[in-house]
C-alpha positions in Angstrom: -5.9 -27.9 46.8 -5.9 -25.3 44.0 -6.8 -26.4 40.7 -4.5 -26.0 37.8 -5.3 -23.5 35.1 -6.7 -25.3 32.1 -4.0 -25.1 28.6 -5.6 -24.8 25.5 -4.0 -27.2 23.5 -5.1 -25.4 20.2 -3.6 -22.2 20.7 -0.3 -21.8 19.2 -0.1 -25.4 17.2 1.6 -25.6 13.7 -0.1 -23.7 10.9 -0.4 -26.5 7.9 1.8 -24.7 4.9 -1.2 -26.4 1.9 -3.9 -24.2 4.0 -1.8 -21.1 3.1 -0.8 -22.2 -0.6 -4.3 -22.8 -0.8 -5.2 -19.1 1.0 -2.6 -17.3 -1.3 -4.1 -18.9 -4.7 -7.7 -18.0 -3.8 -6.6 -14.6 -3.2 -4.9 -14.1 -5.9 -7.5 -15.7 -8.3 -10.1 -13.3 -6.6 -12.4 -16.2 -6.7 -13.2 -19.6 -4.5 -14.2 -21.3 -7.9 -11.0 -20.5 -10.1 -8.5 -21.5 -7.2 -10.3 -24.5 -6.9 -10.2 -25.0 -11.2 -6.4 -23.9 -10.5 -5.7 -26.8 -7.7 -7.8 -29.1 -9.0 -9.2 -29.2 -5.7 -13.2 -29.1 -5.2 -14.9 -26.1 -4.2 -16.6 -27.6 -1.0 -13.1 -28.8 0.2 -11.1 -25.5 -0.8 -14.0 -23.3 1.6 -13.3 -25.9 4.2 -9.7 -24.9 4.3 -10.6 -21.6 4.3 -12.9 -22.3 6.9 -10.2 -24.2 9.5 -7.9 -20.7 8.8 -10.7 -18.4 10.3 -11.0 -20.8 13.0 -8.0 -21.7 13.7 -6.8 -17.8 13.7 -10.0 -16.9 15.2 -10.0 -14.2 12.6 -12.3 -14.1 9.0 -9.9 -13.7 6.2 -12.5 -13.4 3.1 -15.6 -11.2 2.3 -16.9 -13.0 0.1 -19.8 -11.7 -2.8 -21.2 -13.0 -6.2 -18.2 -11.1 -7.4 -15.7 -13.4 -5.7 -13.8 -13.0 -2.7 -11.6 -10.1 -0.7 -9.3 -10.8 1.8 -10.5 -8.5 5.0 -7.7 -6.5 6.8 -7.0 -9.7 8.8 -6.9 -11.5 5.2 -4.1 -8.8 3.9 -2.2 -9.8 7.0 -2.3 -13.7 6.4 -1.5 -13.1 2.8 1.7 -10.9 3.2 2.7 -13.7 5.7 1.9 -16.4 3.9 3.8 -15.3 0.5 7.2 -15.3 2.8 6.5 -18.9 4.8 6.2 -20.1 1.7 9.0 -19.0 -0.6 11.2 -19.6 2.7 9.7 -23.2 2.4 10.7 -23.6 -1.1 13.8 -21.4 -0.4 15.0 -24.1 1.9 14.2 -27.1 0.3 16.4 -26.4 -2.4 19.1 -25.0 -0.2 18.7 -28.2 1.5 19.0 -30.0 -1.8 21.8 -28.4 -3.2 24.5 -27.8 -0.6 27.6 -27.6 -1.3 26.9 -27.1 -4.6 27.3 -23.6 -6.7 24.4 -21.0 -6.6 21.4 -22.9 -8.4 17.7 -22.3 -8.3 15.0 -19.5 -9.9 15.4 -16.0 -9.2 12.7 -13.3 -10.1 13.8 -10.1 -11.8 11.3 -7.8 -12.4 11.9 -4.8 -14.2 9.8 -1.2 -14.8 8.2 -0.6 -18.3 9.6 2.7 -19.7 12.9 2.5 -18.0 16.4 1.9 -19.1 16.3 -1.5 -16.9 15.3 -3.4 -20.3 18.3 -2.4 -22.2 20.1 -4.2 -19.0 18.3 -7.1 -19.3 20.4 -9.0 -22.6 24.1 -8.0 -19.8 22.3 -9.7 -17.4 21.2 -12.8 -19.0 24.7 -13.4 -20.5 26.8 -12.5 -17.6 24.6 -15.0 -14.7 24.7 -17.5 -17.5 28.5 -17.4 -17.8 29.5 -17.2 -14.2 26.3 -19.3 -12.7 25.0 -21.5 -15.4 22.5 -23.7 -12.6 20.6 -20.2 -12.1 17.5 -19.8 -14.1 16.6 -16.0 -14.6 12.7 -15.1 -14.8 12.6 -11.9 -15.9 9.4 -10.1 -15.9 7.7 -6.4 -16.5 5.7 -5.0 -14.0 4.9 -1.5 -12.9 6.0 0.0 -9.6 4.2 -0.3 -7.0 2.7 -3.7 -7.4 6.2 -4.5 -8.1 7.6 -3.1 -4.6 4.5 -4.9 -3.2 6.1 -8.2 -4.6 9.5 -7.5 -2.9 8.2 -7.0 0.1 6.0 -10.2 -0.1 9.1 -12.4 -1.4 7.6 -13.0 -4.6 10.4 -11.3 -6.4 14.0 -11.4 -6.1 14.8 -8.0 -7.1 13.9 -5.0 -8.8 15.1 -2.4 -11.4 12.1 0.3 -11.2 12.1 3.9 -10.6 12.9 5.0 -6.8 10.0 6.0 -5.9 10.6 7.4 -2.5 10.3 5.8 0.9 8.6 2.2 0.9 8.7 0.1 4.5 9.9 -2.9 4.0 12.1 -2.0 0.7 15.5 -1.1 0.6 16.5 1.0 -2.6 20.3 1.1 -3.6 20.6 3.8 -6.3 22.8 3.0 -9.4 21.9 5.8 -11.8 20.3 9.1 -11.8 19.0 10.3 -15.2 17.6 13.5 -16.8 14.3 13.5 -18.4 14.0 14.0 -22.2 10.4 14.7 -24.2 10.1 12.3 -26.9 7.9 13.5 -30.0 7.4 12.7 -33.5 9.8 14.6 -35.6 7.3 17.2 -37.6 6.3 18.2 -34.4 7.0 22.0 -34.2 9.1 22.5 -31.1 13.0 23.2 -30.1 13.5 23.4 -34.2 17.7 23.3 -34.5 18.0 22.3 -30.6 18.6 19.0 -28.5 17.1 20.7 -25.7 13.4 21.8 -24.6 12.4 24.2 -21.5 9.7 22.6 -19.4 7.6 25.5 -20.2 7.6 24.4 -24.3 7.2 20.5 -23.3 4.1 21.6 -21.1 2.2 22.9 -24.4 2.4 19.3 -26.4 -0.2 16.5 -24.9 1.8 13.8 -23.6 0.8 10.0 -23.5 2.2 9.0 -19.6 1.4 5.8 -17.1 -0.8 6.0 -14.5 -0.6 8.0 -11.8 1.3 5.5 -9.3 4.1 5.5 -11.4 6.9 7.4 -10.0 7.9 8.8 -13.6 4.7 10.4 -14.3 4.4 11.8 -10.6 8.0 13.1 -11.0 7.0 15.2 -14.1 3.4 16.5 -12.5 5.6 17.6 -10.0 7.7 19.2 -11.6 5.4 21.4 -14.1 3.3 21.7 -10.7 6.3 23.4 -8.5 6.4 26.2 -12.1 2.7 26.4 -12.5 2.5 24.8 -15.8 -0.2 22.9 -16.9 0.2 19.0 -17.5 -1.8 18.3 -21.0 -2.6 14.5 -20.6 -3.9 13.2 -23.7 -3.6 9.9 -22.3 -2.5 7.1 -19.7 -0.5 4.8 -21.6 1.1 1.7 -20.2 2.0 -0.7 -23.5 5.1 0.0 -25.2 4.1 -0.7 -28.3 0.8 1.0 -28.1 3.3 4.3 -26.7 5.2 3.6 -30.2 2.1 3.9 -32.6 0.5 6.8 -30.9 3.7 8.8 -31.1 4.5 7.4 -34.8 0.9 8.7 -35.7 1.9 12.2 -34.3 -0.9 12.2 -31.7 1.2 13.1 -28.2 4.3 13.0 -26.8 5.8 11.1 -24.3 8.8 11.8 -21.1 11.6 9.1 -20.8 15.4 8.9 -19.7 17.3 9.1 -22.7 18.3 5.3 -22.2 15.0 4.3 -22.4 14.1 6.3 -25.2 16.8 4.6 -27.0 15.9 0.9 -25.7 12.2 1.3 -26.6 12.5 3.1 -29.6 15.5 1.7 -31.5 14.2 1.9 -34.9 12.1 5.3 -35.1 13.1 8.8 -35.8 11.4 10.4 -33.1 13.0 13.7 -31.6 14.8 13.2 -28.2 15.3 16.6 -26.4 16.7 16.8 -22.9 14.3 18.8 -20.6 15.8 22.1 -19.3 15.1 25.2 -17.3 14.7 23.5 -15.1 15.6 19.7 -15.6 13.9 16.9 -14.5 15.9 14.0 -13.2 15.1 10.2 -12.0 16.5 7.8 -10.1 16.3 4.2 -11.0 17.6 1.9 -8.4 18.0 -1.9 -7.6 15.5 -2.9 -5.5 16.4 -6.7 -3.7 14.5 -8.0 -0.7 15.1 -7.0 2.8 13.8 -10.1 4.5 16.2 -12.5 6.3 15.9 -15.8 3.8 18.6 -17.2 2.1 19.4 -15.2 -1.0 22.3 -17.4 -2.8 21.0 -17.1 -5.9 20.3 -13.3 -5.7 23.9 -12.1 -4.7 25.5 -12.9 -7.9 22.6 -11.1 -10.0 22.2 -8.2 -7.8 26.1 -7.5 -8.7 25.9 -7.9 -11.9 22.8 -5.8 -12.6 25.2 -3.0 -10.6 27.8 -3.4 -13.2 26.2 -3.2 -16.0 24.4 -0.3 -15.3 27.6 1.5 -14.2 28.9 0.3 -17.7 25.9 1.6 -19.3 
């Protein structure tokens, strides 16, 4: 009589959701030590979960060095995962906890420094408020691709960035296209008498920009780049505030929407000239999550974020 193939009774068992709360922390901590601090766990008991991952996976997750830990390609994998299983967790347990109830719960907004979003932000708050007063906004300001990272991992709700192209797992729905304008102190000697400025003239002032992931500053070396013009950088600037002193003290210039121009710098005289010959337009879409879970909460600020940018 034949004998039976052996089962192994490990593979395929249910993965234990604390091992990957715990996993997600200690990668984003970048350290073994501070998730432990964070969790209050101990160290010895935090490498053992760690531990029962790799084996159970039969993968390693972390490098780990006296600089603190990476997650290894397997590691990016768990981590992506584990970010969804776990806001789906939480997504249903509150589903579960308030049905039949009206849209309640947090939702994460996350919007691009330097963009018109943060005018949006006040419309937003008030209209959610009004029409779904059990939903708790959390707004936040983070630049674009970590931010479209965050989508894709569930961590955020939605997104008002700059479209910056193709992104798997993101789905961008355009609400406004905008032309770029160079913003400069006003004794600065260019486009005297005029509320425009060729690319050619903006390409001889230095200009304070973000780094080079951010789809703004990538849509203006492109552009001087297509007209062989140089791109004076005098500096990667990423603070809006710190933007507002170096322009006040007349040491660059900087390239925004118009709308953003006018959100970020209310109260100062700067110029504001549209860039022409040619002009240089972005997008700036809404950015919600593509993954299947539950998006009550969502919807209702999705929508309103669409009308208020239609109304700005």
């Amino acid at each position: 009589m034949a004998s039976r193939p052996q089962v192994d009774l490990e593979e395929g068992r249910p993965m234990d959701t604390r091992k990957l709360s715990y996993f997600v922390k200690i990668v984003d901590s970048g350290s073994i030590t501070k998730a432990a601090a964070a969790l209050h766990v101990a160290q010895p008991a935090l490498s053992q979960q760690v531990s029962a991952l790799e084996s159970d996976l039969k993968q390693r997750l972390l490098i780990r060095s006296k600089q603190g830990v990476e997650p290894t390609a397997a590691g990016h994998t768990l981590y992506r995962h584990a970010q969804t299983i776990l806001r789906l967790v939480e997504q249903a347990r509150q589903d579960v906890a308030t049905s039949g109830a009206a849209p309640s719960g947090r939702v994460s907004i996350a919007i691009a420094p330097y963009s018109m979003a943060s005018s949006l932000t006040p419309q937003i708050i008030r209209e959610v408020g009004r029409r779904y007063p059990d939903i708790v906004v959390h707004l936040t300001e983070i630049f674009g691709g970590v931010l479209s990272e965050a989508i894709k991992n569930g961590r955020l709700d939605m997104a008002l960035i700059y479209e910056p192209g193709k992104i798997r797992g993101v789905q961008f729905t355009t609400m406004i296209v905008e032309d770029l304008h160079l913003v400069t102190h006003e004794d600065v000697d260019v486009a005297q008498g005029r509320t425009t400025v060729t690319l050619e003239e903006a390409s001889t002032l230095g200009l304070f920009l973000p780094e080079k992931n951010h789809t703004l500053r990538q849509i203006i070396e492109k552009g001087l780049a297509e007209h062989g013009l140089p791109l004076r950088l005098v500096g990667e600037v990423e603070s809006v505030p710190s933007l507002v002193r170096l322009i006040r003290a007349n040491l660059g210039a900087t390239v925004l929407p118009k709308s953003a121009a006018d959100a970020l710098f209310p109260d100062e005289n700067f110029k504001v000239l549209r860039i022409v010959e040619p002009a240089c337009r972005a997008r700036s879409p809404c950015a919600p999550p593509t993954t299947n879970r539950c998006q009550r909460p969502p919807r209702p600020c999705s929508s309103w974020s669409r009308r208020c940018c239609s109304n700005s």
